[in-house]
C-alpha positions as CSV (number, residue, x, y, z in Angstrom):
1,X,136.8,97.9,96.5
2,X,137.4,101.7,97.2
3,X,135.2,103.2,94.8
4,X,132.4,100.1,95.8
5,X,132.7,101.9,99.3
6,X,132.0,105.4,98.3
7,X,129.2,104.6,95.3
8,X,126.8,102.0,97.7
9,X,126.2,105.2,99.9
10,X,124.8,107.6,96.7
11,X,123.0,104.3,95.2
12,X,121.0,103.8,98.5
13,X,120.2,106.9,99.2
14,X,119.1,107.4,94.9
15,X,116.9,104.2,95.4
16,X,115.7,105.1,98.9
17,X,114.4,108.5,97.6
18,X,112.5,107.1,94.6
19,X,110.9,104.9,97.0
20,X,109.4,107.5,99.4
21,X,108.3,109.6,96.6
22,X,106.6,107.0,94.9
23,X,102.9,107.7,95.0
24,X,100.9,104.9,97.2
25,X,97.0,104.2,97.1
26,X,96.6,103.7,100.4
27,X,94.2,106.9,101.7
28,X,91.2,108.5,100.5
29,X,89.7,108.5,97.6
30,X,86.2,110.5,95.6
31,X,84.3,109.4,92.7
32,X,83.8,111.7,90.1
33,X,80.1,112.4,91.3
34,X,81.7,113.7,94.3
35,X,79.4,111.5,96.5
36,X,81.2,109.1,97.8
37,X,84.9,109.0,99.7
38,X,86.3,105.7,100.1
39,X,89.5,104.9,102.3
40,X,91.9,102.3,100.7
41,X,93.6,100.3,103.3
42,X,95.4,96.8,103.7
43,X,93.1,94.5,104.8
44,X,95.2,91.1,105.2
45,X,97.5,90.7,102.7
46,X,94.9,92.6,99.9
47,X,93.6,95.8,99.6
48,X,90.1,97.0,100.8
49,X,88.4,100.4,100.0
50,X,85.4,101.5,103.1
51,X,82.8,104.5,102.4
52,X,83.6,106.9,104.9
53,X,81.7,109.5,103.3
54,X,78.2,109.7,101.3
55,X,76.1,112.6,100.1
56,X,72.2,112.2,100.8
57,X,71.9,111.3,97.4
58,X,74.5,108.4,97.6
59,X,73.0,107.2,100.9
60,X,69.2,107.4,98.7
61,X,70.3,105.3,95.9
62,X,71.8,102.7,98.2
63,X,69.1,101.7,100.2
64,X,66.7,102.0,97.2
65,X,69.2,99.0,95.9
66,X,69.4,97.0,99.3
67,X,72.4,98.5,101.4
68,X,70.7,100.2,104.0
69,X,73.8,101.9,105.8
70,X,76.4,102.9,102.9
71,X,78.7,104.6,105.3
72,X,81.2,101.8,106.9
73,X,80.5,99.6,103.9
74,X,83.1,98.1,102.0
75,X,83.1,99.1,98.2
76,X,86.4,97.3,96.8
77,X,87.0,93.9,98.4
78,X,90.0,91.5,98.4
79,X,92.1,93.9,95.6
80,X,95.2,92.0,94.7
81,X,98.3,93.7,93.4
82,X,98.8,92.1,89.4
83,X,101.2,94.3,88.1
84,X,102.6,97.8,88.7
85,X,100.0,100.3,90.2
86,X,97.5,97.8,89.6
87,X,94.5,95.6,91.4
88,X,92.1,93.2,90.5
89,X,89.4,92.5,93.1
90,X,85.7,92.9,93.4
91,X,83.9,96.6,94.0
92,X,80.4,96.1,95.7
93,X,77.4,98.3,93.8
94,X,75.5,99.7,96.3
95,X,72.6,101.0,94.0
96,X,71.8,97.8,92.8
97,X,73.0,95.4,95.8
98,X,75.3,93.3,93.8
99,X,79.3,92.6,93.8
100,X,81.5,92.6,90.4
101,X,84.8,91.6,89.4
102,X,86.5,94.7,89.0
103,X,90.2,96.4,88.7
104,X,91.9,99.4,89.7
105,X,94.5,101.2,88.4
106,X,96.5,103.9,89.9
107,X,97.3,106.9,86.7
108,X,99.5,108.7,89.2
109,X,99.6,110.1,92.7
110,X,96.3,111.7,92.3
111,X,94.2,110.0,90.2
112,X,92.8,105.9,90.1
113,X,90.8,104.2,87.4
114,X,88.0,102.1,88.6
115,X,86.4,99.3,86.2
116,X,83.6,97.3,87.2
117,X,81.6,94.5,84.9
118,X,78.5,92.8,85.7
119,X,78.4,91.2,82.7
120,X,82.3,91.0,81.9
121,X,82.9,92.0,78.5
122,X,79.7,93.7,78.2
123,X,78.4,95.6,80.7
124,X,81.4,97.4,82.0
125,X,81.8,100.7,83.2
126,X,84.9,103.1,84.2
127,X,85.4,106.0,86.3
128,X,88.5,108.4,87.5
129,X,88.6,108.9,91.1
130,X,91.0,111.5,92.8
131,X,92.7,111.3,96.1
132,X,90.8,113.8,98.6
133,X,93.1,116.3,100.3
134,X,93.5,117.0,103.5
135,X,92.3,120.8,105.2
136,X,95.3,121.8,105.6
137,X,96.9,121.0,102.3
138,X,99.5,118.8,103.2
139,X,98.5,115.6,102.3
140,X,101.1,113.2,103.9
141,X,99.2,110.3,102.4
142,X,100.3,110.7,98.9
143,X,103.7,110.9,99.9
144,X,103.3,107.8,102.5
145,X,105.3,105.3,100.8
146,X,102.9,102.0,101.3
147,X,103.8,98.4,100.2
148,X,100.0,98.7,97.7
């Protein structure tokens, strides 16, 4: 019962530390274009992503397919957690106005895949997304642990 006493302290703290240095999803996010920032948030008891950033370009496209106002709009809707570091959801195309099913996958602390199919099987595309940095360099949101 000794020995229970004095290991439970180092097993806590070993678990305890993994957890906070696990990477989280929750924060902000570009597409590889650059063009478009994207904060992932809970919303509920899913995961939401909002543009809070769009180049001209970005904002161009959009309305051209229908979304007249890109900033504040929400891109991946209703993601739900189906296995480690892993969503499934839909993600809203603002160039051509329509919502697909869609997954995300987080590669690490930096870096999310993002899959979208309109047709699924066929017409499917992928892209890698990084986390955006803060200013100052010390972004606390990849080291926030987050329950996403």
């Amino acid at each position: 019962m000794r020995r229970l006493v004095f290991v439970a302290p180092f097993l806590l703290l070993t678990v305890a530390s993994r957890l906070a240095a696990a990477p989280t999803i929750a924060g902000t996010w570009r597409n590889p274009q650059g063009s478009v920032d994207v904060a992932m948030a809970p919303c509920g008891s899913r995961l939401c992503g909002t543009i809070v950033r769009a180049s001209d370009r970005a904002r161009d496209d959009a309305a051209r397919g229908g979304t007249d106002r890109l900033v504040g709009t929400q891109l991946f809707r209703g993601l739900e957690a189906d296995g480690a570091r892993h969503w499934s959801g839909e993600v809203f195309v603002p160039d051509i106005g329509q919502t697909v099913a869609g997954t995300l996958t987080q590669v690490d602390a930096g870096t999310i895949e993002v899959a979208g199919c309109v047709i699924p099987g066929l017409v499917c595309q992928t892209q890698v997304w990084t986390r955006v940095s803060r200013a100052d360099g010390n972004d606390r949101e990849a080291r926030r642990p987050s329950p996403y």
